[in-house]
N, C-alpha and C positions, 0 to 999 in steps of 0.2 A: 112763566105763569103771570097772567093778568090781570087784574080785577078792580074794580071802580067803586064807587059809592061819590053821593051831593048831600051837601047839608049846607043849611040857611042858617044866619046870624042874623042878627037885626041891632045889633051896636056892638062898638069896640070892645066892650068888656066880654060880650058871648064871643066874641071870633077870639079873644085869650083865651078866654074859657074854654074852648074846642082845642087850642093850640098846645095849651095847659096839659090838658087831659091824653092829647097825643104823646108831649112832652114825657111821659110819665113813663110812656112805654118804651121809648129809643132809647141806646146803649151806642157804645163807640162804634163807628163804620156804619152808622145809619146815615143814609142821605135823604133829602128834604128840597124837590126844586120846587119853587113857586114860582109863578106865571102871573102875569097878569097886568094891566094898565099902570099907570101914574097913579096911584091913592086908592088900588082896588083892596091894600090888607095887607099886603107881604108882610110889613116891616111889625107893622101890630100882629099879626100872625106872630113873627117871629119873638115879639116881645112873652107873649104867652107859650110858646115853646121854650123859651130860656127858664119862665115860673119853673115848669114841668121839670127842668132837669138842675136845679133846685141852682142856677145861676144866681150869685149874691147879688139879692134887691138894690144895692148902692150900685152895682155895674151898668148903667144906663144903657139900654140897649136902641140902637139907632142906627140909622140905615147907613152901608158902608160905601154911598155911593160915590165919595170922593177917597178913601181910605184902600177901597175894593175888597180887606178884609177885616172884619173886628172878631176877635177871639173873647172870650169869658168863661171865665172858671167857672165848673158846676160840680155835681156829682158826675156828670159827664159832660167834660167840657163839651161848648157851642162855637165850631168857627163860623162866620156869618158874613158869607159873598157876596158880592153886587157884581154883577158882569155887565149892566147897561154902560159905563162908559169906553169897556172895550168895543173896539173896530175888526178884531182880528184874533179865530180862538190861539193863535199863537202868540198872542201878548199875553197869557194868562201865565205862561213862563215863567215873565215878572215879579210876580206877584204870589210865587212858590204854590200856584194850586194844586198840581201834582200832590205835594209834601202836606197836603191838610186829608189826604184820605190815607191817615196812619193808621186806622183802626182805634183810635184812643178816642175820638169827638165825634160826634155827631155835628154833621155841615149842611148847614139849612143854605141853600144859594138864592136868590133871588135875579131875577129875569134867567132863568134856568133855560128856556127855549130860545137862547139866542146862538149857541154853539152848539148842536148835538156831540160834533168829536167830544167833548168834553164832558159829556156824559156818563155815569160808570154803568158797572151791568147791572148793576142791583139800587135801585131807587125809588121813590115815593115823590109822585108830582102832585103836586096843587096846585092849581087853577082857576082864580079869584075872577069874578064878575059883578062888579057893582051896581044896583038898581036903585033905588030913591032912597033918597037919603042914608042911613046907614046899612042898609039892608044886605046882605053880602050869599052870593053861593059858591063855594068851595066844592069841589069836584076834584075827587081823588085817583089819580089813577097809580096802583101799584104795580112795580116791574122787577119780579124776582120770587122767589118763594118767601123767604121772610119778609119783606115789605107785606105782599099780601096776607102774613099773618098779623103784622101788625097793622094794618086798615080793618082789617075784619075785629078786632079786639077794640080800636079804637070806635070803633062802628056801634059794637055792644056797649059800650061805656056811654058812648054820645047818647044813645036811642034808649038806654036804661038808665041806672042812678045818677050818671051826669045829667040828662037831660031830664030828670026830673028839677033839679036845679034852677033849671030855665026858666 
């Protein structure tokens, strides 16, 4: 099962605000790839998904692009990958990726389209496009039965009382 949806930000604070509000709805074994350029959102993306799953505010949340993984306590824990500096989805080894889809954390990865083996069968991709200045569209595609229930719940939230907000 597949299904999409695009939504627009227009500054850093709406695209937490969206990320947030998605945040709210993931549980452990939820996965999270985002996609997308140098400076398109990921990582702010990811800061407002850590709000959502109520990650303590002191835990700075920051791109794990030298690290490869950063972990953070929440109500559900966030483990939070970077794969741009691997060459090879077999370095991911390394770096215990296998051992972060225990079911217990929700793992938001970023540059997600650069390894498909690495892929699981059940995920939620996002896919960031930047236009003038902060302007951001986010394009969701769900891959599995529950991801697509949670895109369609996060959809109603975004385009209902969340997005009166806006």
């Amino acid at each position: 099962m597949t299904s999409t949806w695009s939504l627009r930000t227009d500054a850093p604070d709406r695209t937490q605000l969206a990320a947030e509000e998605l945040g709210r709805l993931l549980t452990g074994g939820d996965v999270v790839g985002l996609v997308g350029g140098l400076g398109t959102g990921k990582t702010c993306f990811t800061q407002g998904l850590a709000r959502g799953l109520d990650v303590d505010p002191e835990s700075y949340v920051r791109s794990p692009t030298f690290a490869l993984v950063n972990s953070h306590r929440g109500r559900v824990d966030l483990h939070h990958v970077d794969l741009y500096r691997l060459s090879d989805p077999e370095e991911s080894v390394f770096m215990g990726y296998e051992d972060l889809f225990d079911g217990q954390a929700v793992v938001a990865i970023e540059w997600f389209d650069r390894f498909e083996d690495l892929w699981p069968a059940s995920y939620l991709e996002l896919t960031f496009e930047a236009s003038e200045g902060d302007d951001r569209r986010i394009t969701a595609r769900a891959q599995g039965a529950r991801p697509a229930r949670i895109l369609e719940r996060w959809r109603e939230a975004w385009e209902g009382e969340v997005g009166a907000r806006r």
